[in-house]
C-alpha positions in Angstrom: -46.5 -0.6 17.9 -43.6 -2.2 19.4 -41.6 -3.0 16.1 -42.6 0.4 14.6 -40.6 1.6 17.8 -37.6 -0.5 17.4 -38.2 0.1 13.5 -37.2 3.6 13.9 -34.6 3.2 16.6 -32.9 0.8 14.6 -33.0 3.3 11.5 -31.5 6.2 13.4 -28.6 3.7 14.3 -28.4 2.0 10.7 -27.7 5.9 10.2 -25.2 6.3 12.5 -23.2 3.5 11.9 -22.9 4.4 7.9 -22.1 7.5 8.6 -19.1 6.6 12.0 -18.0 3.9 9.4 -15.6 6.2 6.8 -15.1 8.5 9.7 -13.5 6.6 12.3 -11.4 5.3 9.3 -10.6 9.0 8.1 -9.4 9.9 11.5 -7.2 6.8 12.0 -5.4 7.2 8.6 -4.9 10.9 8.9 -3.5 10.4 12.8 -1.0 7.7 11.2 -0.3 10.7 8.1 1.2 12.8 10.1 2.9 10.0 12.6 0.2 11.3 15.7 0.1 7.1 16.2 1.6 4.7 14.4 1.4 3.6 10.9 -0.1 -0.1 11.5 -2.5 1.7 14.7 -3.9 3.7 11.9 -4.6 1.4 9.3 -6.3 -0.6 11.9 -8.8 2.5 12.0 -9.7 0.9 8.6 -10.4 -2.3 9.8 -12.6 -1.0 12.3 -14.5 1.5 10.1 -15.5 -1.8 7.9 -16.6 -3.6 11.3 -19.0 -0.6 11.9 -20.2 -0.7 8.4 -21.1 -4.4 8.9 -23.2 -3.3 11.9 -25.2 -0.3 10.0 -25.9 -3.2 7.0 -27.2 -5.6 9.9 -29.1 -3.0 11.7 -30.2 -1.6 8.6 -31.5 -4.8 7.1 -33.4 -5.4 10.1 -34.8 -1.7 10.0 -36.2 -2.2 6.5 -38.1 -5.7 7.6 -39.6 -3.7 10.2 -40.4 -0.4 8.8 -42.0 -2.7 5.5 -44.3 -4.2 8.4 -45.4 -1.6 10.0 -45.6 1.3 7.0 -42.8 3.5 8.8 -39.9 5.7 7.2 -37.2 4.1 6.1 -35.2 7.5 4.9 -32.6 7.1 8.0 -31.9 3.1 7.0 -31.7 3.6 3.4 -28.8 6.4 3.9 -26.9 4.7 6.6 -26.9 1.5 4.1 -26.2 3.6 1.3 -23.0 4.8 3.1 -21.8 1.7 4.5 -22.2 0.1 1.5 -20.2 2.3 -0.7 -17.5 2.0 2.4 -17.6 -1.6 2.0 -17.3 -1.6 -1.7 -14.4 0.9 -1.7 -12.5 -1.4 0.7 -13.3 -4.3 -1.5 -11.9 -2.7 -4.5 -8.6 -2.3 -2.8 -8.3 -5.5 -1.8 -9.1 -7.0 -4.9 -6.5 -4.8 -6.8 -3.9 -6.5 -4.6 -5.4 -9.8 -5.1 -3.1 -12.5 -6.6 0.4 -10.5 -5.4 2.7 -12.6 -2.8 2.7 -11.9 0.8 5.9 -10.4 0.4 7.3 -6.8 1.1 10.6 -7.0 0.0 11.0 -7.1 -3.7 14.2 -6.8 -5.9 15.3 -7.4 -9.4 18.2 -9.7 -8.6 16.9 -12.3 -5.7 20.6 -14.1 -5.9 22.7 -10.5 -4.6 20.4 -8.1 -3.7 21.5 -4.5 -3.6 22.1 -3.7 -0.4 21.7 -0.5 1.6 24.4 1.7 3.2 22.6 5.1 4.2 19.2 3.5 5.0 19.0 0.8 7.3 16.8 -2.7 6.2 14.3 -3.2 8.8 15.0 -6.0 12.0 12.4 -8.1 11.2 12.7 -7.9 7.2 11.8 -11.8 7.1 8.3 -11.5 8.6 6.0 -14.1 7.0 9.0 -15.5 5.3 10.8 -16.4 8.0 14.2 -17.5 5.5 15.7 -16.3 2.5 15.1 -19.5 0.8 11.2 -18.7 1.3 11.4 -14.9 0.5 13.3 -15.8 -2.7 11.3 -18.9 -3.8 7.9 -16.7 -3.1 9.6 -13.6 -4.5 10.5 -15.8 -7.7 6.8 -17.4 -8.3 5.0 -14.5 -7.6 7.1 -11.8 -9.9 9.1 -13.8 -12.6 9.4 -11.2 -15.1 10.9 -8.4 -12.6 14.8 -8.8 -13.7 17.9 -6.7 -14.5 17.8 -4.0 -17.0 20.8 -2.6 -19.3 20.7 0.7 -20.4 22.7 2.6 -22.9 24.3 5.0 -20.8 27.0 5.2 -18.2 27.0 4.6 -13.9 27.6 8.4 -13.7 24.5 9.8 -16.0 22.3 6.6 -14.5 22.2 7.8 -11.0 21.9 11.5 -11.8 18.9 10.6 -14.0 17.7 8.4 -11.2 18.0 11.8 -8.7 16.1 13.4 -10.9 13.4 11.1 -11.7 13.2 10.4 -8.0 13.0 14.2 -7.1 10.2 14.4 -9.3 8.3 11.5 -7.7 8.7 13.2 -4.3 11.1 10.5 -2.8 13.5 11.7 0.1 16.8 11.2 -1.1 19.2 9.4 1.3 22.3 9.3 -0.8 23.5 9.4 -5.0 26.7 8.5 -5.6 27.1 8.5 -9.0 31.2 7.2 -8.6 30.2 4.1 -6.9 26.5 3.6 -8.8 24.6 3.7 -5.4 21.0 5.5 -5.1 18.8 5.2 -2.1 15.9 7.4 -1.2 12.2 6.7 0.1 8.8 7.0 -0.9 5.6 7.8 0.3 2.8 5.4 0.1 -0.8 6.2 0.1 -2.8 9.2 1.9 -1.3 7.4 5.4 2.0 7.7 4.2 3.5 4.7 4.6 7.5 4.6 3.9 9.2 2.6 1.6 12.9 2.6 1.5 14.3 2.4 -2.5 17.7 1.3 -3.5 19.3 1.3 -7.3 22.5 -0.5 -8.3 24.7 1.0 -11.4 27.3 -1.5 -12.7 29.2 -0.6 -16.0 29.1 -3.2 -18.5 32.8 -4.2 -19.7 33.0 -1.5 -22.3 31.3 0.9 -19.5 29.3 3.0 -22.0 26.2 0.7 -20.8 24.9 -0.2 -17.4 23.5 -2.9 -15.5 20.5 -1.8 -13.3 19.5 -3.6 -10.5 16.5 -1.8 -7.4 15.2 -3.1 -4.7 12.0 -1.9 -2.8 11.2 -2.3 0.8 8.3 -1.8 3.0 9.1 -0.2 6.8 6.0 -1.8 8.1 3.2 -4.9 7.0 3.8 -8.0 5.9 2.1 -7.8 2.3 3.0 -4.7 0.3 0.0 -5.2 -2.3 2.6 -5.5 -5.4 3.3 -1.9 -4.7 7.1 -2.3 -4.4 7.0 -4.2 -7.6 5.2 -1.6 -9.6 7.1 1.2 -8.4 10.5 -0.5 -9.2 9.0 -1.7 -12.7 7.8 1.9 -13.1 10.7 3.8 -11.9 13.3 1.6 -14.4 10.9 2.2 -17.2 10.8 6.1 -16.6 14.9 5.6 -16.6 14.9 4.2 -19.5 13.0 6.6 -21.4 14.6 9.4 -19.3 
């Protein structure tokens, strides 16, 4: 009589815990969307979702034993583990598509003179988990080998207007394009959160200047580990300009 009793208690909070799992997570990330708390406070609401869903899978495991034992309904523990284990799965996924990508948020196409920015400002702590630019390069070097230079058959002038427009479609906020001196910045939005990412392009004319050399770099405001999304958008943005 006893474990039917905890059997059903235990179901109702295998229940409740699925359910409080993506929604203390929802209401983190959307707080952090529209800058209510900070970026990293939200993300943490992520975190903490997947502790809760840990609980409803223990609780809910427990629930079942019991219920099986004593012929009660095991409706409320089935849902609540249903929940927290497509919450658990989801967060796996992610994790495992940024799987095998350095620890590293800053990424550029030329690690020896990185383009540097002017309008925007590189953040204080840009050597987090690094802590030198011997590391930050040697890491940056191992972990994205083929990310290099690009030349592209058209002039500084027609580069950077095609990179404004490329950029406008993307949704970036433009900081400055200045097509004389071959200088783009802008950011992007990352994610339903929102986190930023501050983009810059280099345009250098090749000797006979019908040509030019394209360098971008890609930083993260915030984190330590970008996920290898600063290295696919700056792969993906210089193969939209080339096509462009």
């Amino acid at each position: 009589m006893a474990e039917g009793k905890w059997a059903r208690r235990l179901s109702k909070a295998t229940l409740i815990f699925g359910i409080a799992a993506p929604l203390v997570a929802m209401v983190g990330v959307t707080l952090a969307r529209y800058d209510i708390i900070g970026k990293l406070a939200g993300f943490s609401g992520i975190l903490a979702g997947a502790l809760i869903a840990i609980a409803a899978i223990l609780t809910g495991a427990i629930a079942l034993v019991l219920s099986v034992k004593n012929g009660g309904s095991k409706k409320a523990a089935l849902v609540g583990l249903l929940v927290a284990l497509i919450y658990i799965s989801f967060l796996g996924s992610r994790a495992a598509a940024g799987g095998g990508v350095p620890a590293i948020h800053d990424i550029t196409t030329d690690l020896a003179y990185p383009p540097q920015f002017s309008s925007l400002s590189l953040r204080p702590d840009n050597l987090a988990g690094v802590d030198t630019l011997e590391n930050w390069r040697m890491i940056h070097a191992k972990g994205y080998p083929d990310l290099k230079s690009v030349t592209i058959a058209r002039p500084v002038a027609k580069i950077i207007a095609d990179a404004e427009e490329i950029a406008g479609q993307l949704g970036w906020d433009i900081a400055v394009a200045d097509a004389a001196a071959g200088h783009f910045e802008a950011t992007a939005s990352v994610s339903y959160i929102r986190f930023k990412d501050d983009v810059i392009l280099r345009a250098v004319p090749t000797d006979d200047g019908r040509s030019s050399i394209i360098d971008m770099r890609s930083v993260s405001r915030v984190g330590v580990s970008d996920l290898g999304v600063n290295a696919k958008r700056i792969q993906s943005f210089l193969d939209s300009l080339a096509e462009n």
